[in-house]
C-alpha positions as CSV (number, residue, x, y, z in Angstrom):
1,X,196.5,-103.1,163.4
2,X,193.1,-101.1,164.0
3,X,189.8,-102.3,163.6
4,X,186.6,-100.0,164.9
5,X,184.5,-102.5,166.2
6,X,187.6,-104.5,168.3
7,X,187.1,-103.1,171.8
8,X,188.9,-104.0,175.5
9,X,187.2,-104.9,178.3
10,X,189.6,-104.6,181.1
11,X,188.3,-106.3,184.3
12,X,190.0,-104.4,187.4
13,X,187.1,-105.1,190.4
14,X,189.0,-107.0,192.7
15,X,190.3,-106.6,196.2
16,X,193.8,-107.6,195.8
17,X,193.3,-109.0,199.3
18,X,196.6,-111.1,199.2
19,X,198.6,-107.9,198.6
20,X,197.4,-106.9,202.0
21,X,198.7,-104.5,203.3
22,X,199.4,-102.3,200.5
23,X,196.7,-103.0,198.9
24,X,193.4,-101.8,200.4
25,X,189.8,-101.1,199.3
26,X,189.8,-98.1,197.8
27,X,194.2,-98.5,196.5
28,X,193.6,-102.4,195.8
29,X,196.4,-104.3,193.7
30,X,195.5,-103.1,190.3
31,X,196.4,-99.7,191.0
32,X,199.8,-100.0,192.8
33,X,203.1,-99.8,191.7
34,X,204.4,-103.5,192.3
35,X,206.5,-103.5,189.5
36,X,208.3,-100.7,188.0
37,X,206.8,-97.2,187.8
38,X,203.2,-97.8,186.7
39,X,200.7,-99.4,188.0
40,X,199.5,-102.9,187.3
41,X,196.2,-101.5,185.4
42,X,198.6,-98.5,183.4
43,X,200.9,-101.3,182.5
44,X,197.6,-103.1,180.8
45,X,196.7,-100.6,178.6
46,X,200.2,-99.4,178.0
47,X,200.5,-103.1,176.7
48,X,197.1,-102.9,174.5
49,X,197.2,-99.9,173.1
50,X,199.3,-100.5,169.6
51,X,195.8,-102.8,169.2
52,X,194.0,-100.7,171.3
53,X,193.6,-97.2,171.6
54,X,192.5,-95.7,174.9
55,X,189.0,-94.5,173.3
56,X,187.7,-97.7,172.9
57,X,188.9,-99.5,176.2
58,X,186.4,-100.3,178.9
59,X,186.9,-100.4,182.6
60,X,184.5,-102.3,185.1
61,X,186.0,-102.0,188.6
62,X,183.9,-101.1,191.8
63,X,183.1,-97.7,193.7
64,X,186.1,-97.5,196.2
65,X,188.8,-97.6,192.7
66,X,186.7,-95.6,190.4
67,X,187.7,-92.4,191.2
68,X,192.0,-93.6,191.2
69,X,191.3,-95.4,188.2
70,X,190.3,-92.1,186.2
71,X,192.7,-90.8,187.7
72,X,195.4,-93.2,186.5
73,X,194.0,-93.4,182.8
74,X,193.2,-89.9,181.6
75,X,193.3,-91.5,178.1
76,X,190.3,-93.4,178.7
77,X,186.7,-91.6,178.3
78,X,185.3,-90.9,181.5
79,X,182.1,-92.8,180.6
80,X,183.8,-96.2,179.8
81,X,185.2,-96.3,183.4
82,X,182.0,-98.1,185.4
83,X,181.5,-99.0,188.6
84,X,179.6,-102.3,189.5
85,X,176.9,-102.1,192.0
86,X,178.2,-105.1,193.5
87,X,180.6,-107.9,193.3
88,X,179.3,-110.7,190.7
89,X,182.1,-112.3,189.7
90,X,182.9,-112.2,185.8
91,X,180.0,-113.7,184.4
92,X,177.5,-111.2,184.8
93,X,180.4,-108.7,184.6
94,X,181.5,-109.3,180.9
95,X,177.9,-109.5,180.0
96,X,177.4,-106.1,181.3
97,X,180.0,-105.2,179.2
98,X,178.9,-107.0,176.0
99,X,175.3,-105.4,176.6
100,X,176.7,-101.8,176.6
101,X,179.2,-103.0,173.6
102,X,176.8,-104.2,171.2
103,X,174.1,-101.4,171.9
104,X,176.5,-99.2,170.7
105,X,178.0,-101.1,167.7
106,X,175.9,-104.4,166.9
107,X,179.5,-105.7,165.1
108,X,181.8,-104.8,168.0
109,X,184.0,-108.1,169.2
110,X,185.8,-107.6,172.7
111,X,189.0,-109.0,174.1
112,X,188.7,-109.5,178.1
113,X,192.0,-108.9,180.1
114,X,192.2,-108.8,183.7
115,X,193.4,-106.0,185.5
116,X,196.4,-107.4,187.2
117,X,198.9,-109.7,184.9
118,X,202.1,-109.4,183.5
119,X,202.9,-110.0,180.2
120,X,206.9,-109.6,179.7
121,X,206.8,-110.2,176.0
122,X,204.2,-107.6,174.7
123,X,205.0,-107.8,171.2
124,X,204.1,-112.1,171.0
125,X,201.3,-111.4,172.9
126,X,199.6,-108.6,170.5
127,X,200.6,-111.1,167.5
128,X,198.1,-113.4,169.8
129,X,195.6,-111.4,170.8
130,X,195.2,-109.6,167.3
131,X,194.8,-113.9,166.2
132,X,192.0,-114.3,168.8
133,X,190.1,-111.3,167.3
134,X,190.2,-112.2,164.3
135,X,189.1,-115.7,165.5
136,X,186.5,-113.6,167.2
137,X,184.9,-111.5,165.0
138,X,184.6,-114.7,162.5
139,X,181.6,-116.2,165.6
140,X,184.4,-118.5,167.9
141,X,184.7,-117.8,171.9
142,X,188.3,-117.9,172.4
143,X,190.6,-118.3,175.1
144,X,194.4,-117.7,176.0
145,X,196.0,-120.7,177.4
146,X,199.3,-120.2,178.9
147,X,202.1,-122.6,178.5
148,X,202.7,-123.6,182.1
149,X,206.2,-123.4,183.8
150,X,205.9,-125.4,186.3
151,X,203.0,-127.8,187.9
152,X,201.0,-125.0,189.5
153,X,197.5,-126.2,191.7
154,X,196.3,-122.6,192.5
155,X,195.1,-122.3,188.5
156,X,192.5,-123.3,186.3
157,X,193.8,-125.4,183.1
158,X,192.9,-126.4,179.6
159,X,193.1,-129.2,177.4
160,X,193.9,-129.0,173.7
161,X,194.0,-131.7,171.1
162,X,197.5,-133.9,171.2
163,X,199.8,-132.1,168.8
164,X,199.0,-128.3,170.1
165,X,201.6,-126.1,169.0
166,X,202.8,-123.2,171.7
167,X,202.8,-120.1,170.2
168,X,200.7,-121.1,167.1
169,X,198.2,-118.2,166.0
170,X,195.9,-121.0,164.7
171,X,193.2,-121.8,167.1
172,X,192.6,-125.3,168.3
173,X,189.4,-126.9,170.0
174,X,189.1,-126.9,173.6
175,X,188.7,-130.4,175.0
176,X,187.6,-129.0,178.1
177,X,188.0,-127.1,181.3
178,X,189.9,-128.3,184.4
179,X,189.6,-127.4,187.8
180,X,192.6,-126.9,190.0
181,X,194.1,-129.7,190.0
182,X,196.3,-131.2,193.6
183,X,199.9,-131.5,192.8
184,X,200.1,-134.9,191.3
185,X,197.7,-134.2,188.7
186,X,198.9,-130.8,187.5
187,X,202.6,-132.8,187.6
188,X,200.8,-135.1,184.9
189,X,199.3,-132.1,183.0
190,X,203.2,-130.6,182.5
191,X,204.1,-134.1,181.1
192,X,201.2,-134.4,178.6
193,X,201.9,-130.8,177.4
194,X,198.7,-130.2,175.7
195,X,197.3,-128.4,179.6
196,X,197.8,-125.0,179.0
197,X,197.1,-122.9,182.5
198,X,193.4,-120.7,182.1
199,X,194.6,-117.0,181.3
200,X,191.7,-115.1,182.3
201,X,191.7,-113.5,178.8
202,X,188.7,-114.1,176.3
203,X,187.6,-112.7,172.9
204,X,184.2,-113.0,171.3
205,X,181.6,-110.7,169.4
206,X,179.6,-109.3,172.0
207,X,176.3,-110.7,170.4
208,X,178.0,-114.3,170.7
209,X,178.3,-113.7,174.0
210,X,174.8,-112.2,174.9
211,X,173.4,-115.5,173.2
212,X,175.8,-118.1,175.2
213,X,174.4,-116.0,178.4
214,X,170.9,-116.1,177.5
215,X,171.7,-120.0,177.0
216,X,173.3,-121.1,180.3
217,X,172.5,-117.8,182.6
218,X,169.1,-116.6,181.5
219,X,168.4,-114.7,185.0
220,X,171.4,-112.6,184.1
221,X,170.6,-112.0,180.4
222,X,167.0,-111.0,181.4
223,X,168.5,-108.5,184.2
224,X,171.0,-107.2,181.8
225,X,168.3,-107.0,178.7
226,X,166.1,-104.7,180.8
227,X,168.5,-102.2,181.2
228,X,167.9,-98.6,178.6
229,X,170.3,-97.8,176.4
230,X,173.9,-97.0,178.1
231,X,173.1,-93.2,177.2
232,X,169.9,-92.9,178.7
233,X,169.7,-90.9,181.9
234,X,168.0,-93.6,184.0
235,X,171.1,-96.4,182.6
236,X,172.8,-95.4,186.4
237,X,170.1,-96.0,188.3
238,X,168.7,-98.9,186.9
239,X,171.9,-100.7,186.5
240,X,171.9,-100.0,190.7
241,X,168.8,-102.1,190.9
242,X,169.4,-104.7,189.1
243,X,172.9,-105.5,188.6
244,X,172.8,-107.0,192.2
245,X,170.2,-109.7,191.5
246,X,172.6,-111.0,189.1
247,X,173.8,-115.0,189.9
248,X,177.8,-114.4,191.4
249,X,179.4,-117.1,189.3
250,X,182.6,-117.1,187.2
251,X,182.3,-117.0,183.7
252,X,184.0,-120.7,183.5
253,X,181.5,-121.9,185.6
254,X,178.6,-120.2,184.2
255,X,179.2,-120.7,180.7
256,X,182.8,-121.9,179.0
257,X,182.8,-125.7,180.5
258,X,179.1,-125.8,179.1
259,X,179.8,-124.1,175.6
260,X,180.4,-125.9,172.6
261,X,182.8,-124.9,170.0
262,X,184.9,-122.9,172.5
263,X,188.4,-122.4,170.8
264,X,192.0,-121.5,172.4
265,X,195.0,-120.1,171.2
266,X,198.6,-121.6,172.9
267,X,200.3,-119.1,174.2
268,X,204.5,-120.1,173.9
269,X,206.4,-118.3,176.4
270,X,204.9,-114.4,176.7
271,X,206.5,-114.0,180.4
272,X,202.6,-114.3,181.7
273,X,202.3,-113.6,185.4
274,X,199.0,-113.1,187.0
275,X,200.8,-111.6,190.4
276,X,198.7,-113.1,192.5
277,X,200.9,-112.8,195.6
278,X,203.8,-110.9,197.2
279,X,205.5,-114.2,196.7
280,X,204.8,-113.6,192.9
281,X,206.3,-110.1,192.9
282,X,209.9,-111.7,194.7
283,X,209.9,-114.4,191.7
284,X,209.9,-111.0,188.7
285,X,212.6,-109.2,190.8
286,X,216.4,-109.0,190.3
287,X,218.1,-110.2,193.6
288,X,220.6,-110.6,195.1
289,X,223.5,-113.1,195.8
290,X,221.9,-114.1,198.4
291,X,218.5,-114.0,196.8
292,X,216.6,-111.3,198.5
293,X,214.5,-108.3,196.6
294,X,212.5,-105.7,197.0
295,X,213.4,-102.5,198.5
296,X,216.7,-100.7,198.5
297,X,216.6,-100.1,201.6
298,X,217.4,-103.3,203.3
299,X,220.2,-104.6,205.5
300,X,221.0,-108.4,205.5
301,X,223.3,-110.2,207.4
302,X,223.2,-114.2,206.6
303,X,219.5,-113.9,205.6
304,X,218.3,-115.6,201.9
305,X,214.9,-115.9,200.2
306,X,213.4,-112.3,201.7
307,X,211.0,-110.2,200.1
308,X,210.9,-106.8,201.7
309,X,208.7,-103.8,201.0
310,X,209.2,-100.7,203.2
311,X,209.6,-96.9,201.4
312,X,211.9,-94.8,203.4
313,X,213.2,-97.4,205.9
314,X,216.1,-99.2,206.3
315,X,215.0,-103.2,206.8
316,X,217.4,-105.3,208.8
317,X,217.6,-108.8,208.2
318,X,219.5,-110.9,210.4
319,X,219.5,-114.8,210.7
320,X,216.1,-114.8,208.4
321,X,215.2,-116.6,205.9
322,X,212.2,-116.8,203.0
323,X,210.4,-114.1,204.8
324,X,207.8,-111.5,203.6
325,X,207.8,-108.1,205.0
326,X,205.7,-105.2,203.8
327,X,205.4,-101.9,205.9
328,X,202.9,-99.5,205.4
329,X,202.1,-96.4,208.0
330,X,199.0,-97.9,209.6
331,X,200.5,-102.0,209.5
332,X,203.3,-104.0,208.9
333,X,203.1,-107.8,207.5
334,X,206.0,-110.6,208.3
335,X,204.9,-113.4,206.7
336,X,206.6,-116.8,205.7
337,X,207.2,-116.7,201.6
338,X,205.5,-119.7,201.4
339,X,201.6,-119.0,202.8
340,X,201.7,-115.7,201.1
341,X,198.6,-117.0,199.4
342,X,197.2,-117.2,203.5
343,X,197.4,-113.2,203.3
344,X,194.2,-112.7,202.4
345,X,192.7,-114.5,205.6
346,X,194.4,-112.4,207.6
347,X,191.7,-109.7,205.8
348,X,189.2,-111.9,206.4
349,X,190.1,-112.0,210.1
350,X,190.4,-108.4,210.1
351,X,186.6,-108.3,208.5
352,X,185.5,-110.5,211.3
353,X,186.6,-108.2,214.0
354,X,185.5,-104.9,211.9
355,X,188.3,-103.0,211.7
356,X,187.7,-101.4,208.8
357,X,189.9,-98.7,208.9
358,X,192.5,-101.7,207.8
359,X,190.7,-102.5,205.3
């Protein structure tokens, strides 16, 4: 499949900060090698491009990646790999991106994919997405909803009418949008089965879009409308100005719980991850009998449940168990499996007392 005016908009601005401490400002998450031999951000447009060729891919990341993320995807013009002035969350993100879209094509529809997931059934998931772009380009917003595995509280859900179908490429109605729900709720979600977890990935025509933002985030829209044309010479500089005066709000927030109409596809069982911890990266690795992953180099001796990554060093274990342990040349993390969502305040303590070399 190849339509002109489909494009991807792949989102790739975050900080990574609970893959601390490999991943760091200017190497963040996106652009490591978690998981095999390319990076997290290669391994998202290796996966796109039989629907997507490289040429009309987008990349909004921030200053500190830039420069490794052109580096990474020498496919992808140059031009189409921007830097945000500052972080505004995905809202006024996407419509930066759906601004640039449509002044170049007024009929171009774009799918939004995050930077960092893991999709380990690429083939059902292009049958998906190339169903949500057609959905798209016929005037629906559309979401991905992830058939959940187990009750997880750290995502977003959504609701679908009784009777949802995983794996159906017919879009249903979104009831609405949960929040994060505590444990007993998303435990009642699983039993329903019609709460699909919040992918992250949209598709819409980027005109569709600019009107829902004019709607519900009309500060943004105006900052975004006063921008010239993506070619003009002052695009840079003006985007510097006002990009920044943007509201920071998630596109959830801003706009999808408030829009009417919003349609999601079901997603059966694609092997989605959205990696969003070292813990994440010990549940997608082979291990061993005694369940511990991660580097080769490891010796354990009645230890179970250990992550460990450490390139070039032997790792002793002995008398451990569910432990995290990452080495890097500047810092080394030991961290109990279970808080490895808690890694990222150990950034935040390392913001409070500057050390920014770390960082």
């Amino acid at each position: 499949m190849s339509h002109a005016n489909y494009y991807g908009v792949i989102m790739a601005g975050g900080r990574g900060t609970r893959f601390w401490p490999r991943s760091r400002r200017s190497h963040a998450k996106q652009v490591l090698r978690v998981l095999g031999e390319r990076s997290l951000i290669q391994q998202t447009v290796d996966r796109l491009r039989p629907l997507l060729p490289p040429e009309r891919l987008w990349v909004l990341t921030n200053d500190y990646l830039r420069a490794e993320i052109i580096r990474q995807l020498p496919g992808v013009p140059r031009r189409q790999i921007l830097a945000e002035p500052a972080a505004r969350n995905t809202a006024p993100c996407i419509g930066l991106a759906a601004r640039i879209l449509h002044s170049l094509d007024a009929e171009a529809v774009m799918g939004v994919f995050p930077a960092d997931q893991v999709i380990g059934r690429p083939a059902r998931f292009l049958r998906l997405a190339g169903a949500a772009f057609r959905a798209a380009e016929r005037g629906r917003m559309v979401v991905l909803g992830i058939q959940p595995r187990w009750p997880e509280t750290g995502y977003g859900y959504i609701e679908f009418p009784e009777g949802v179908r995983p794996g159906s490429l017919k879009p249903a109605p979104v009831l609405r949008f949960r929040e994060k729900p505590d444990r007993s709720t998303a435990e009642q979600y699983i039993a329903a089965g019609r709460f699909f977890w919040n992918s992250g990935m949209f598709f819409w025509r980027a005109d569709v879009f600019l009107k829902a933002l004019r709607r519900h985030l009309p500060k943004a829209a105006t900052l975004l409308e006063s921008l010239p044309a993506f070619s003009h010479r002052h695009f840079g500089s003006r985007l510097r100005e006002t990009f920044p005066l943007c509201e920071n709000i998630s596109v959830d927030y801003a706009m999808l719980e408030k829009a009417k109409d919003v349609v999601g596809l079901a997603a059966g069982d694609i092997q989605w991850n959205d990696v969003g911890s070292w813990n994440a990266v010990y549940e997608l690795l082979p291990r061993d009998a005694e369940g511990n992953a991660g580097s080769a180099g490891r010796l354990a001796v009645a230890s179970r449940g250990n992550y460990v990554d450490a390139e070039g060093k032997l790792v002793a274990l002995l008398g451990v168990e569910n432990l995290i342990v990452v080495d890097t040349p500047d810092a080394l993390l030991v961290a109990d499996r279970a808080r490895a969502q808690q890694v990222a305040d150990l950034v935040k303590l390392l913001e409070r007392r500057k050390r920014e070399e770390l960082l």
